[in-house]
N, C-alpha and C positions, 0 to 999 in steps of 0.2 A: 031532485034527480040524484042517486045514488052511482056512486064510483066505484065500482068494483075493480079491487087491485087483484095481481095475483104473485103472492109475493116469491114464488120463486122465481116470474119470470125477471122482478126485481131483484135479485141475489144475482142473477146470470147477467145482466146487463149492466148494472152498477160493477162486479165483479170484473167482466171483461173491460168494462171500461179504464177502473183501478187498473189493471196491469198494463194495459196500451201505454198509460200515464208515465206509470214506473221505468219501463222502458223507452219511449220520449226520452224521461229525465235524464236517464242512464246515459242515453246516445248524446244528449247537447252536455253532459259533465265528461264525456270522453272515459267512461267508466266500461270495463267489463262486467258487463252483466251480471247478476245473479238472480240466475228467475226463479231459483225456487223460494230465494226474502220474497220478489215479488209475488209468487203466484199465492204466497201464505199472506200478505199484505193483502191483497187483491180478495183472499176471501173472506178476511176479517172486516174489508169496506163493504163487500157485498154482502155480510150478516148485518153490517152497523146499517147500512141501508133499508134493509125489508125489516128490520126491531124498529126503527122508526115510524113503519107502517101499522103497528099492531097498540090495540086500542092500549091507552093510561103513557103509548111512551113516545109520545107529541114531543116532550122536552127536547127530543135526540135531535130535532130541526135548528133547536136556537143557536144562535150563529156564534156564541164560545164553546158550545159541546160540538162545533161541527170542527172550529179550528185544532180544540184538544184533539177531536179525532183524527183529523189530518197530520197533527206533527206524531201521534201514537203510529199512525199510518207509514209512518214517512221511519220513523226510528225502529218498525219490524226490518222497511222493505230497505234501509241503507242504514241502518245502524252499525255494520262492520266496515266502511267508510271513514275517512281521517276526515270530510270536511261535512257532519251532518248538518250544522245549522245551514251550512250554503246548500246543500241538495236539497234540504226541506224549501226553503227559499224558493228555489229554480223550481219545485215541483209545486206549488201554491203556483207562481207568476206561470207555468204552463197548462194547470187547471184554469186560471180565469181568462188564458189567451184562450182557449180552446172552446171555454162556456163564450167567448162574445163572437166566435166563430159560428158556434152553433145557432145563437141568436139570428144573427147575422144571414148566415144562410136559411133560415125558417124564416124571416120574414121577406125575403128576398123570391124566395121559392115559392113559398104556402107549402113547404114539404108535409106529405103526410106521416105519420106514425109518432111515436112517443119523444120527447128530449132525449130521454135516453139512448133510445135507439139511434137518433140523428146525431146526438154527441157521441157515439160509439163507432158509428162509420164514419165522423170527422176526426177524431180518435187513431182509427186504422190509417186514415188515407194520408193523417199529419207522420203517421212512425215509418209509412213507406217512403215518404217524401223522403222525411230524413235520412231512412237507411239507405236511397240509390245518392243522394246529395252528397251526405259525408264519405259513402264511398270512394265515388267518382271525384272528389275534389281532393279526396284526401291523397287518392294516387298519383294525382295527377300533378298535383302541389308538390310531392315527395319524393318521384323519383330521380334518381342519380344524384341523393342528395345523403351524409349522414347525419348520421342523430345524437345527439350528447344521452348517454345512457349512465343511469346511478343503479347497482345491485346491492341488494342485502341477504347476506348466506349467513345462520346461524351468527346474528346482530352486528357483522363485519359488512361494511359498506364500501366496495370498490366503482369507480369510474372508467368509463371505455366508449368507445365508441362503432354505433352503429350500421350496417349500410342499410338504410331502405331499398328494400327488392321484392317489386310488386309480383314478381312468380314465385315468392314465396307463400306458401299457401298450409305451409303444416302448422296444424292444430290439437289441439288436447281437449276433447270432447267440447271441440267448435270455438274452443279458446284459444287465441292467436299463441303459438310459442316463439319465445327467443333463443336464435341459435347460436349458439357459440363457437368460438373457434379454438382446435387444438391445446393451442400454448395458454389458454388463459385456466384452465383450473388450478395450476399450480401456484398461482397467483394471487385466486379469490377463494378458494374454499379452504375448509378451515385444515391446518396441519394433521389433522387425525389419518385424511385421506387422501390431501392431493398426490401424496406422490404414487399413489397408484394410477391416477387418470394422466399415465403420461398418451402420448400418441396412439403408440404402438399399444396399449392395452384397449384406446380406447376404439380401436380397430375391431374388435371383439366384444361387443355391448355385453352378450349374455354372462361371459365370463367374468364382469365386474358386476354386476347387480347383488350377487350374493356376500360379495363383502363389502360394499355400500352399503347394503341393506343394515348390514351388521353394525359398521364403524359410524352409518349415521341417516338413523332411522327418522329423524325427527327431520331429514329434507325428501320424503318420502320418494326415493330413488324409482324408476322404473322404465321399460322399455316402450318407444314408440317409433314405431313405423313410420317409413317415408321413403320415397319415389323422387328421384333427381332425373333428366335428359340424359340419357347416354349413359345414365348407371345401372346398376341393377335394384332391382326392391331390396331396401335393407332394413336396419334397426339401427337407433341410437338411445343412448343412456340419458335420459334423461331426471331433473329434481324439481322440486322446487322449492323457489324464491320466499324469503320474507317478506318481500315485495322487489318491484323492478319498475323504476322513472326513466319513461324513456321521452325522450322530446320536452319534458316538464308535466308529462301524464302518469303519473303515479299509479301500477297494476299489482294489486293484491296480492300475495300467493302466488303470482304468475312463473310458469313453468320454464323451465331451460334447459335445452340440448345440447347436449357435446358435439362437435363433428368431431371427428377422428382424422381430419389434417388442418392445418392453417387455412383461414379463409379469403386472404389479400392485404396488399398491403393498405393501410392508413385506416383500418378498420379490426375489430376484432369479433363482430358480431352483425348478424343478419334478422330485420324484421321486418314483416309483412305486416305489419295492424295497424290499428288508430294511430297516429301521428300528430296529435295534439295542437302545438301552435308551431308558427313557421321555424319548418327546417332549416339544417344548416347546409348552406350550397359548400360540394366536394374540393372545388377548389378554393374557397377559403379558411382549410381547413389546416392549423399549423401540425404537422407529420411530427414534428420532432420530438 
């Protein structure tokens, strides 16, 4: 009996699958995202997949050219990452959780249609789980609570602390931002520019871009939008980060907002995202 494959529907299904994966990983490392390593990962597995189909390149199945391909896999799609051998790690143990998933459900079932296809809809249904789970526990574990926070501005690293405030919801093309409060740039950014970002200028976002821009281009300065209760639509000045640790979750490039007044006391900054491991309760928190 002869097998007729068709290999691009193999390139789309191995493809999809690779990225669900990536993203999985992403979400149990507490990582922000980068779907576009992933989605370039995800189609270099889904070509390594359907080359394997074509006659003379049988090799590409043996189980050391499948591991090279997964850590080559794994260093497209989290190579700009501090802990690669640990995400490669976690992305292996959630590939062979999800293949005995899939087993698991196909003989339980008798599902029809391909592995593929059944590991692809256990795939989806494992990344939605996670996405409503660590949502909803993550807010729910975090609110009224702050968060020890580490920043890095142009290789200067200061410490402050955060409130988690689950109505906060601004974002940077869907990446959580951290907000800052008034009194801290003078504080953490580098001497060239803080004392331009006093209050009162930073009251007027557009009118500091242009010489942010100027005196420090390399924390790519810029304006973003946002909506508070009872205020009107405005703008704030926005950089970003050489990275930013917040809770002990480590965020890449992660962007930062000025507010243009103080934000409360025993806090200096406001975040709404992933929240890593257990917060720190408000009241055991020493002010001084």
């Amino acid at each position: 009996m002869t097998t007729v494959v068709y290999i691009d529907s193999v390139f789309v299904l191995n493809a999809a699958t690779d990225y669900l994966l990536f993203l999985i990983t992403a979400r149990l490392a507490g990582l922000i995202p980068r779907r576009g390593r992933y989605a370039l990962a995800a189609c270099v597995g889904g070509l390594y997949a359907a080359a394997a189909w074509l006659p003379g390149w049988a090799f590409l199945t043996a189980a050391p050219v499948k591991c090279a391909a997964g850590v080559g896999l794994c260093l497209i799609a989290f190579g700009a990452e501090d802990a690669l051998g640990r995400l490669t790690l976690l992305f292996f143990t959630v590939s062979c959780v999800l293949a005995g998933g899939v087993m698991a459900l196909d003989s339980l079932t008798h599902a029809t249609g391909t592995s593929a296809q059944i590991f692809l809809a256990t795939a989806f249904g494992a990344w939605l789980l996670l996405a409503v789970f660590f949502r909803t526990a993550a807010r729910n574990h975090a609110a009224g609570t702050l968060l020890p926070v580490r920043v890095c501005l142009g290789g200067r690293v200061s410490e402050l602390t955060a409130l988690y405030d689950s109505g906060n919801a601004l974002t940077d093309g869907g990446f959580p931002v951290l907000v800052l409060s008034a009194e801290l740039p003078r504080r953490i950014f580098p001497a060239s520019v803080a004392p331009y970002l006093t209050p009162q200028a930073l009251r007027n976002p557009p009118d500091l871009l242009a010489p942010c821009m100027e005196r420090m281009p390399s924390l790519r300065p810029r304006l973003l939008p946002y909506h508070a209760v009872g205020v009107p639509a405005g703008l704030l000045l926005s950089v970003q980060s050489d990275w930013a640790e917040i809770n002990g979750v480590r965020f890449p490039g992660l962007r930062l907002a000025l507010a243009p007044t103080p934000l409360g006391h025993g806090y200096a900054a406001l975040w709404g995202g992933p929240v890593g491991k257990p917060a720190v309760n408000h009241k055991a928190v020493n002010h001084k």
